[in-house]
N, C-alpha and C positions, 0 to 999 in steps of 0.2 A: 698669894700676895706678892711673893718677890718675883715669880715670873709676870706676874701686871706690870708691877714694876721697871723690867727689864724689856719686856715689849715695849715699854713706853719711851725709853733709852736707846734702844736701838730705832728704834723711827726715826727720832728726833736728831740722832747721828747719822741717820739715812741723807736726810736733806738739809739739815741746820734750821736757822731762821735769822734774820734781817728784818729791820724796821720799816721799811716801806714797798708795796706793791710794782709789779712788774707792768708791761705792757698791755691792756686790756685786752679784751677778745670780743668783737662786736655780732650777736646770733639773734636770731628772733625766738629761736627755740632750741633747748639744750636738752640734748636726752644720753643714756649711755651707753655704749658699741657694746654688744652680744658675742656675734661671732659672722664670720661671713655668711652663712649662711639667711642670715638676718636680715640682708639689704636690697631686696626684691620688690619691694613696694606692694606688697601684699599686706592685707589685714591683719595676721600674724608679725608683719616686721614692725623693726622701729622707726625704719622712713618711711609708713603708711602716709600720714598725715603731710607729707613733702607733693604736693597739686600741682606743682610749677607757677600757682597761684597766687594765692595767699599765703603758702608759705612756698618758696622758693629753695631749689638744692642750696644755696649759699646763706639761707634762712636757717640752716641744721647743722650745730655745733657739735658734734659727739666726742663724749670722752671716756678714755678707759680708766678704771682702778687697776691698781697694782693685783688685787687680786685676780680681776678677769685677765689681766696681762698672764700672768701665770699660768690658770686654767688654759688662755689660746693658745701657747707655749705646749702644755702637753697633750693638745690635739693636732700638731704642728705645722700651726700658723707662726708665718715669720712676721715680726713687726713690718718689713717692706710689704711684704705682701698686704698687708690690712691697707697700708700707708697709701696705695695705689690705689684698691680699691674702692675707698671710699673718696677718694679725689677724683678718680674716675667719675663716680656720683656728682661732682660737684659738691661736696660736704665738707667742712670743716671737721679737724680731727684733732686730742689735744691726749695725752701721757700723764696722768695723774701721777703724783711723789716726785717728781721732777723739781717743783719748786719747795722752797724754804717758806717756813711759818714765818709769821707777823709777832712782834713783841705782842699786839693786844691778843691776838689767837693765843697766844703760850698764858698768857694773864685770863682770858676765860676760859681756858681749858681748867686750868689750876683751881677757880672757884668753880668749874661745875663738878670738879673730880669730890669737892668738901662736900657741895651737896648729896650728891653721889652715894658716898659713903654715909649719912645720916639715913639714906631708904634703907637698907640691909642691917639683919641685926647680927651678921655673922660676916668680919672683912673680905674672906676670897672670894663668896658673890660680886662684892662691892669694887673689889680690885680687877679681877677679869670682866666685870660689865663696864667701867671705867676702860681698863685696856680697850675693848672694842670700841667702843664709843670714841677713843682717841686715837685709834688705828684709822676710822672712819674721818674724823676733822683733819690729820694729820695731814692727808691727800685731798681732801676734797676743798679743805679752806682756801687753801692759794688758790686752787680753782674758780672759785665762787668770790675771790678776790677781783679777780683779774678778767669776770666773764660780766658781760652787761646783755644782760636777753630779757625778753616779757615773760617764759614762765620755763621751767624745768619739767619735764615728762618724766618721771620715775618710778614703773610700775613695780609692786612688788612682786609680782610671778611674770619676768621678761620670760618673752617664747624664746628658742635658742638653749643653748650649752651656758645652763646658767642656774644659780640655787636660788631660793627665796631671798626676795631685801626683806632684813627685820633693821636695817637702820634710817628707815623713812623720816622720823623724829630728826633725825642730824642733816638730812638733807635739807629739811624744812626751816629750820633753825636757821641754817648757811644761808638757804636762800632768804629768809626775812631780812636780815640783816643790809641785801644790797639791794633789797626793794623787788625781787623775784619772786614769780609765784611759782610754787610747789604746788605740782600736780599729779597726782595718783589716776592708773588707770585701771578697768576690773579690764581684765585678760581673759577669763575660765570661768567656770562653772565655780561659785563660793558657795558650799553646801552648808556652814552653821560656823558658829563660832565657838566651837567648843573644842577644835582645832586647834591650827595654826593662823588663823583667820583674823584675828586681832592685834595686829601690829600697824595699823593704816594710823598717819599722822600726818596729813597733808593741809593745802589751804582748798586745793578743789579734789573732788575725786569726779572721774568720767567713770559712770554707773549703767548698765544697760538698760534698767528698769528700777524703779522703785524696792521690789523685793529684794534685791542682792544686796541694796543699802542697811534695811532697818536692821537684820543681823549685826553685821559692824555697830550699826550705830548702840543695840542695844549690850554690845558686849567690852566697845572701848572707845564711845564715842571719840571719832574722829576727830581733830583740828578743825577743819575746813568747811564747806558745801558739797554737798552732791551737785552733781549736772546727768540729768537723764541724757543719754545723748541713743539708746540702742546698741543693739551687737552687731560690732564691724564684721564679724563674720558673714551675715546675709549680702554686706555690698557685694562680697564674689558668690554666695552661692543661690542669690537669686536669678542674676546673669544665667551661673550654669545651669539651673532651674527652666529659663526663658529656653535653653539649648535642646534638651533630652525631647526626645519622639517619644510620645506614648507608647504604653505596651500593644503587642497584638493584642487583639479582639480572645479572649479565652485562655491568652498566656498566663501560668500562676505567676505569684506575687512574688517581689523581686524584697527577701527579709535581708537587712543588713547588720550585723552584730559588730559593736564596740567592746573593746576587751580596756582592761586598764593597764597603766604601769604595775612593774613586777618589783616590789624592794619594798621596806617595810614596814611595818606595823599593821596598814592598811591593805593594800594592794598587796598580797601576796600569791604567791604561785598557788596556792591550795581554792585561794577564794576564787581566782580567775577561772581555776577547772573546775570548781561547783557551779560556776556562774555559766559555763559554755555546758557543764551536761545536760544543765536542764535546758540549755537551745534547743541541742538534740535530740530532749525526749523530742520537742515542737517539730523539731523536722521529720523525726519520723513517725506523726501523729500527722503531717501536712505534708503529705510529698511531693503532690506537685507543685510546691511554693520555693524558690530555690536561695537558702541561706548561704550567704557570705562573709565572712568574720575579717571584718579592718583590724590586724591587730593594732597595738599601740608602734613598734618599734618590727622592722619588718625582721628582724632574727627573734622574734616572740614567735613565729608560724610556725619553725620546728621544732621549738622547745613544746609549744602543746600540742600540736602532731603528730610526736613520737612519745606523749603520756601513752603508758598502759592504757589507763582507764580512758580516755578521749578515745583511741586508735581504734579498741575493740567496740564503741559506741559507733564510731564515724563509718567501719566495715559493712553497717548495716544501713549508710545513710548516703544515698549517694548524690543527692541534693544537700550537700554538704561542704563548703570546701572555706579553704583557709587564703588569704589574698599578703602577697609582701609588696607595701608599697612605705614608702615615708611618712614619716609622722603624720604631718599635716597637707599631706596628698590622697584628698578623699573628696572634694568638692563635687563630682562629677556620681562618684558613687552614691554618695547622701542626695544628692537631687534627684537620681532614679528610683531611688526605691521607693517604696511602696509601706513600710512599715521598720521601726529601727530600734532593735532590742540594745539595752547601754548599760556598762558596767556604771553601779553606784560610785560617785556621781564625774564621769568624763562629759566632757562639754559639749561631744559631737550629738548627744542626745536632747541636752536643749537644744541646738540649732538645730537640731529635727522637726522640734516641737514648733519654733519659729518657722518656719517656714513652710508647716502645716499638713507636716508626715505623723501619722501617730507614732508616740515612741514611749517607750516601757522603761523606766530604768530597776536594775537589778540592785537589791540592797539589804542585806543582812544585819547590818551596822545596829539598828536599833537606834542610831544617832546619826544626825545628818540631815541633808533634805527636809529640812523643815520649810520651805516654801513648795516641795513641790505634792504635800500635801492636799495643795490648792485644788487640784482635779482630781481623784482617787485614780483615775487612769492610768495616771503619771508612774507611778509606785510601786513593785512588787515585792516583795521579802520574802517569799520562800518560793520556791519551784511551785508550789501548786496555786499559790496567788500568778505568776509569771503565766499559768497556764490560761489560767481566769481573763486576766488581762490580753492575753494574746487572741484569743476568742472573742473578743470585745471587738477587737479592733474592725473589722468588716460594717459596724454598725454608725453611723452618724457620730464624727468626730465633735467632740465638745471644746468648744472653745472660752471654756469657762478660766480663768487664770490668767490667760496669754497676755493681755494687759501689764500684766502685773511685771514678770519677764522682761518684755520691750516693750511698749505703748507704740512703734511705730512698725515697724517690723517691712520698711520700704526700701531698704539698702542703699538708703543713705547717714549715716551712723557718720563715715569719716566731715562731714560738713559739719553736720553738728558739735565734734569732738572740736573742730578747728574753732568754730565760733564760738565757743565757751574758752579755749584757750584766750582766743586774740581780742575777748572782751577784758581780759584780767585787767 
């Protein structure tokens, strides 16, 4: 309780507060800066939806929180540097905590902290989720003060050097307030809501398909609408799709393996080398098909490389090998293959599935995946199901589900996403 408290005291001594608002900021669309690595205009970035069209570089306001300022700080990005680059873009850029609260922001801060405390039957719940929540308005309100735009982009899993948003609820709030729409976007693969999956509070969510919605919907109903709009991912890897030469005439099949993140509960080191030995039995059960393992983070390739147990499997498998490339530098590899084994549940295995490569995802969990039930293909949980399924795949792909997934699956995702924005 007294450290809630005290957070709340030193914020508010960070920047003070004044009775009336600063200079507006005029955007068509407000979203918030990641990290450099973010500004490519790929379906993974935050300036995807920037066409030079409909919405224009000077149409894209971005702002940092003091926390990602921090984060960039210890990856070391200099403020100048960010400042350039995204002017460079043609973007608008703005420093959150910078400005001072409003009398009426400190006066509903104050009654939502009462309500606050009436949900919790024990105060330091009630005290540190109040601190967040006011860590959260403290920076964002002068913000959302001072910004006049059609809608806010605020996904809760931004791609980049960035943790979960769980405070979508205060973004939405901020933005009602100035007549903003709050818009949530699906990024990943949403495998259930039994997760961390239930924190969406928005006024629109962009949805790939129907399925990724009704989870959400049945676990914390949303604020908002869904808008099906499809996965941005297909706009680039349909292209690279249009690119790849067919195999020679008799060449084995080109298997690609997804690994997951390594850290914890879920994704740990243990599950990822049960989940790769049993590729290996496949590859050395199928050798002349030649497997390739995208891991997630390209210093993942030596960590299981140099496993005991991988190294004496892989000595026997020489159609085996391990690839280091970056994260989300796979496009090219995933439109060649031929068949794509995926750790329960990484998202390069649905876009496999979209773009109508069979593909397997591996899954232990017993919880999870509950849409991708839809096709039994889809789904393996033990090593000897994986086998089942891997055996399958030579026979007449079923396109029983896919629907469900994306309804369009034509890569064009980003038009769609624009048009549901700029109808708000």
């Amino acid at each position: 309780m007294i450290w809630g408290a005290g957070s709340i005291l030193r914020s508010l001594g960070q920047a003070g507060w004044r009775r009336r608002a600063g200079v507006p900021f005029d955007a068509l669309l407000l979203a918030e800066f990641i990290d450099l690595t973010r500004l490519n205009g790929a379906p993974a970035d935050i300036d995807y939806l920037v066409d030079g069209e409909r919405i224009r570089p000077r149409d894209l306001l971005l702002f940092v929180t003091e926390k990602q300022a921090r984060l960039l700080r210890g990856l070391g990005c200099t403020r100048a540097e960010i400042a350039g680059r995204v002017a460079a873009k043609g973007y608008g850029l703005i420093w959150c905590g910078e400005w001072p609260l409003l009398r009426r922001d400190l006066k509903a801060l104050l009654a939502t902290g009462v309500r606050s405390l009436r949900c919790f039957s024990a105060p330091l719940p009630a005290a540190d989720a109040f601190a967040e929540a006011w860590r959260g308005c403290r920076q964002l309100a002068p913000l959302f003060r001072r910004a006049r735009a059609r809608a806010c982009l605020y996904p809760k899993f931004p791609n980049g050097h960035a943790d979960w948003r769980r405070d979508s609820a205060v973004v939405t709030g901020l933005c009602r307030q100035q007549g903003i729409t709050s818009a949530g976007c699906q990024t990943r693969v949403v495998y259930g809501p039994v997760y961390e999956f239930a924190f969406d509070c928005y006024d629109l969510y962009l949805v790939w398909g129907p399925a990724w919605y009704r989870p959400l919907a049945r676990a914390f109903r949303p604020a908002g609408r869904p808008a099906t709009v499809g996965c941005p991912a297909l706009d680039a890897l349909l292209p690279a799709a249009a690119r790849i030469q067919p195999s020679r005439e008799g060449a084995g099949r080109q298997i690609l393996i997804f690994t997951g993140d390594i850290g914890g509960g879920h994704c740990t080191v243990e599950y990822n080398i049960a989940f790769l030995e049993s590729c290996l039995a496949l590859a050395a059960a199928y050798p002349s098909d030649r497997f390739r393992v995208k891991v997630k983070d390209p210093e993942h390739a030596d960590k299981f490389a140099t496993n005991p147990r991988l190294r004496s499997a892989m000595g026997r498998c020489v159609n085996f090998e391990f690839l280091k490339r970056q994260r989300h530098d796979y496009a090219e590899l995933l439109a060649s293959a031929d068949v794509v084994l995926a750790f329960g549940f990484t998202t390069p295995g649905t876009e496999a599935l979209l773009l109508g490569i069979p593909a397997i995802y591996f899954s232990r969990l017993g919880e999870g995946g509950r849409i991708f039930p839809g096709n039994p293909r889809w789904l393996a949980r033990t090593a000897a199901e994986l086998k089942v399924r891997f055996g399958e795949c030579g026979s007449p792909e079923s396109r029983e589900g896919l629907d469900e997934l994306d309804p369009y699956r034509d890569g064009q995702a980003r038009g769609r996403m624009t048009q549901a924005l700029l109808a708000c």
